[in-house]
N, C-alpha and C positions, 0 to 999 in steps of 0.2 A: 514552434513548439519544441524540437529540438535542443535550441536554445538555452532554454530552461530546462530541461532534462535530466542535463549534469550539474548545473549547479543545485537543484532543487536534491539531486542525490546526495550531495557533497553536503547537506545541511544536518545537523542532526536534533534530531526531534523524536522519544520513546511518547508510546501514550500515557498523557497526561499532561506530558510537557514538548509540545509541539511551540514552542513561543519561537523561536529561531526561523521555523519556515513559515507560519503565519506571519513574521516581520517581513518578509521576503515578497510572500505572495500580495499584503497589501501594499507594499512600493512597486510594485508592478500592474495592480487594477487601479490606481489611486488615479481618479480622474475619469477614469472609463466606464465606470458604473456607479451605483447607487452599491452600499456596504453595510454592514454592522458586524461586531462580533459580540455574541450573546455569551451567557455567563459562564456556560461549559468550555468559549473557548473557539467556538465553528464562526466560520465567515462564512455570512449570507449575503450574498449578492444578486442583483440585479441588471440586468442588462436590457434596454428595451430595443423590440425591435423597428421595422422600417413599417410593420402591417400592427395595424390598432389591435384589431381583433386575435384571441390568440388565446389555446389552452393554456390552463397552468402548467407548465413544463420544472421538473426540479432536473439537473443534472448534479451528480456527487462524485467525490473521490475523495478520500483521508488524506490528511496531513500525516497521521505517525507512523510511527516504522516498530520493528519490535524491535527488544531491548532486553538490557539486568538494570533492577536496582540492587545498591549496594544495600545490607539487612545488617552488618554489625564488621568490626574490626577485629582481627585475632591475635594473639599474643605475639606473635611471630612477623604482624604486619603486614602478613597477606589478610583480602578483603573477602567474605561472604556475600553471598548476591542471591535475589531471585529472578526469576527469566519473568519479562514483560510482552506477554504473547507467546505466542507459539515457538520458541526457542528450541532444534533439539542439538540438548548438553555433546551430543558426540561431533558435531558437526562443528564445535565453538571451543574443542579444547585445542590451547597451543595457538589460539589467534587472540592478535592484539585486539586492544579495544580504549576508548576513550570517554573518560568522565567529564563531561564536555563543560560542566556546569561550575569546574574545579580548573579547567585545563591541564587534566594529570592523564598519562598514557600509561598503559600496564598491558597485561598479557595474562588470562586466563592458563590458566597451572593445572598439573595434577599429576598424581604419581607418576614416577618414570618408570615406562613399561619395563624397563629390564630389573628393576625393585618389586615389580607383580609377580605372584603369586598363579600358576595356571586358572584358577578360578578366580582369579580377580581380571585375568584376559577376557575372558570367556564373559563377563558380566558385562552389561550394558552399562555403560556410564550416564550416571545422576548429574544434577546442580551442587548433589549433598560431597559430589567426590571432589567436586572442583570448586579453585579459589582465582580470584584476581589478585597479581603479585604485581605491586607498583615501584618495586626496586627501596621500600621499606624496610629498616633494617629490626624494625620490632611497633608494638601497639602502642608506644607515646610517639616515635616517629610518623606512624601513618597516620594518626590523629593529630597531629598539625594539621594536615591537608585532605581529610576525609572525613565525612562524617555517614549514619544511615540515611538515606533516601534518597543518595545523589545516584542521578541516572548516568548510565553506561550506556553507549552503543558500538558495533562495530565501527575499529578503522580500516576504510577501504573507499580508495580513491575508484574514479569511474575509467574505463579499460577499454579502446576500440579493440576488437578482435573481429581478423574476417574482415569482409568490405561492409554487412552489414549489421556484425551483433555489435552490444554493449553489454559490459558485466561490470556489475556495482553492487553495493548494498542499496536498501534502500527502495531498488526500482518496483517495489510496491509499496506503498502509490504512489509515489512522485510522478512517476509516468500518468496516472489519470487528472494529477495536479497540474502538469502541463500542459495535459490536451487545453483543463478548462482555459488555465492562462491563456493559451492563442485562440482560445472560441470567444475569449472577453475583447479581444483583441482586435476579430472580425467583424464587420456588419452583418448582422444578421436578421431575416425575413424575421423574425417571430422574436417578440419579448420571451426572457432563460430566468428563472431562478440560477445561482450555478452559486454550490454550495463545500464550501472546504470544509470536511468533517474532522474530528476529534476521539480519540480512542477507540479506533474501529477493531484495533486486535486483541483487544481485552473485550468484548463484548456490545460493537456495533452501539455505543454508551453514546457518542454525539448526534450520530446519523436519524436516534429517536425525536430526540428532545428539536431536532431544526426542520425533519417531516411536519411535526407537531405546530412549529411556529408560519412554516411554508405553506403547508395543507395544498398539496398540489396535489393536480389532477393524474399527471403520470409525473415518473421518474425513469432517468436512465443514468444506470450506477457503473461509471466510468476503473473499471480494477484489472489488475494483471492476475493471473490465474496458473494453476501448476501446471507445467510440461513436462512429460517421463519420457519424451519422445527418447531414447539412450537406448544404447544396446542391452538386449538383454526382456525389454520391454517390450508387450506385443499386444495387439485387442484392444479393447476400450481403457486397459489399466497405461493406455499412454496419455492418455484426457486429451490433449490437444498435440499440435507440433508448432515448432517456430519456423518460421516464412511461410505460412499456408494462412495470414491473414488474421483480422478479429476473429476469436471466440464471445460467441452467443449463446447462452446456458438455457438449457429448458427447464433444467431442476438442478438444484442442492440439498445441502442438509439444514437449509435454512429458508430453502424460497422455493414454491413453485412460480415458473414465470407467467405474464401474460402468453398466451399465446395466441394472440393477434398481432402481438408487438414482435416474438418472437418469428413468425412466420412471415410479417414487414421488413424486419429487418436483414432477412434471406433475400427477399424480393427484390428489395433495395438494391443489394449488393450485387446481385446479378444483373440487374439493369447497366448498375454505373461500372462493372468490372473491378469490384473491391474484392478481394481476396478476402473470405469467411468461413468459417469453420463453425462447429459446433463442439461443446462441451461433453466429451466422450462417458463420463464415468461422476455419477452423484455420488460427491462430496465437496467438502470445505462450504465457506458462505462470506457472504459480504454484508455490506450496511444494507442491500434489498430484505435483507433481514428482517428488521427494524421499520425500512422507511414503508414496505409492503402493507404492512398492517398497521399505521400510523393510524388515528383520526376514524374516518370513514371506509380507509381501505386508498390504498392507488396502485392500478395499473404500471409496472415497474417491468422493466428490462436491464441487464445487465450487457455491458459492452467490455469484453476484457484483452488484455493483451496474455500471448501466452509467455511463461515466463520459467526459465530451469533454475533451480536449486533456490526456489522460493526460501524465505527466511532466511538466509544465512548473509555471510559478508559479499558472498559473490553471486549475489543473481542476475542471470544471461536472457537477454532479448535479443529481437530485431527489431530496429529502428522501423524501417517498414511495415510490420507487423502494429506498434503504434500508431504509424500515419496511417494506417487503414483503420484501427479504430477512429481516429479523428474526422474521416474522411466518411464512415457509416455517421457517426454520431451529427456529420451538419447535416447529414436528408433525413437519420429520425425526427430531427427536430420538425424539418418542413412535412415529414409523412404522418406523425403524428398527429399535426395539426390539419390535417389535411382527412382524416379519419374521420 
């Protein structure tokens, strides 16, 4: 799992245009399972397992990452952009970034603080303050090699730090993309749906339409999740921490969970000695979203890894902290089934 980890970070993919790691991930199940991708874009897979009998199980994790697209060209040849996802503007000025689809590198701009105005310090910075400056030296120069709707994402390579973190862009959800890679990889007691979704941070947009086509009986929605653990932060406003294991959500702003699957998955982890945590503080959501109230309705859990400085170029895991996702996620499969 591992393995995949960094390269699947190192790929870049905004929602909508995930085609770069969907190429990826199908050269690495090709062969190993039953496939398709439907028209939104999601690879549904199938994996059978070693026992006939067997719930419908869906497992998910997205392919995209957030992003900018570029929205128009300025006089000047620096670029206009809107954020794709959850983007915040303060956290992205003064970092590079790359228009992958162009192979052009640039650097997100904006006024030089010593040019501010005391109430221009004091203001929160916008999308609207900041430009991408691609070393253009005016708008028929940067239109050679630019045009609207080419997607951006952060450059930033993947970073050991510590014996056991990593810090990447990216590492949501590439990290739930991996776990499935080596769960496709494994022999497993029980037939898996195991489903790479499509535009999960624009609005859980794939995770519907492949519920829809799966009609599974449960889901377990494979995501990385915010960490405050930092100084400064105290109470439930930490959500989770990193090296204390999967986090298991009882609630978001999007999902209430099972809670049989939610109280299994405790159970579990205590038996086999995985390091688990619970999701401290309702907010954010996932594709349980979406795939919860699909159809009929399905029984859905989320399995997250905890994850610092979500969204931005640099977000920090433990290695660890994912293999204990991966490590709950093979006995749901068997405990679900076994329910």
């Amino acid at each position: 799992m591992l393995e995949h980890l960094e390269p699947l970070c190192s790929l870049y993919g905004i929602s909508g245009n995930e085609k770069n790691v969907r190429d990826y991930i199908i050269e690495n199940i090709e062969g190993k399972c039953s496939y398709y991708v439907d028209a939104l874009g999601n690879i549904i897979a199938f994996k059978p397992g070693k026992k006939e009998k067997a719930k419908k199980i869906m497992i998910a994790a997205h392919m995209d990452e957030v992003g900018m697209i570029v929205t128009d060209v300025n006089s000047d040849g620096t670029l206009s952009f809107e954020a794709v996802g959850g983007v915040n503007s303060e956290v992205i000025a003064g970092r590079q970034v790359y228009i992958y689809e162009k192979n052009i590198q640039g650097v997100i701009g904006s006024k030089a603080v010593h040019n501010m105005s005391s109430s221009e310090r004091d203001k929160k910075i916008s999308a609207e303050d900041l430009c991408i400056d691609i070393g253009a030296s005016d708008k028929e120069d940067a239109e050679k090699y630019i045009s609207p709707g080419d997607c951006v994402t952060f450059m930033s390579g993947s970073t050991a730090m510590g014996d056991d973190s990593i810090c990447s862009k990216a590492l949501d959800d590439r990290a739930g993309c991996a776990i499935m890679l080596d769960l496709i990889n494994t022999e497993l007691d029980y037939g898996v749906y195991f489903v790479f979704t499509v535009q999960e941070e624009v609005g859980l947009r794939g995770a519907g339409t492949a519920a829809f086509q799966v009609s599974p009986d449960f889901a377990i929605v494979l995501e990385t999740t915010t960490a405050s653990d930092i100084s400064g932060v105290s109470g439930a406003s930490r959500v989770c921490e990193l090296g204390k294991g999967a986090v298991v959500s009882y609630m978001d702003k999007r999902t209430v969970y099972d809670r049989e699957l939610y109280e299994l998955a405790f159970s579990l982890a205590e038996k086999a000695k995985i390091n688990c945590q619970t999701k401290t503080l309702v907010a954010g959501g996932n594709d349980a979203g979406a795939i919860h109230i699909s159809g009929n309705g399905v029984r859905t859990i989320a399995v997250s890894a905890p994850c610092r400085y979500l969204h931005s170029p640099s977000c920090m895991a433990r290695r660890s902290d994912i293999e204990a996702c991966e490590n709950l996620t093979k006995l749901l499969i068997t405990g679900i089934n076994k329910l």
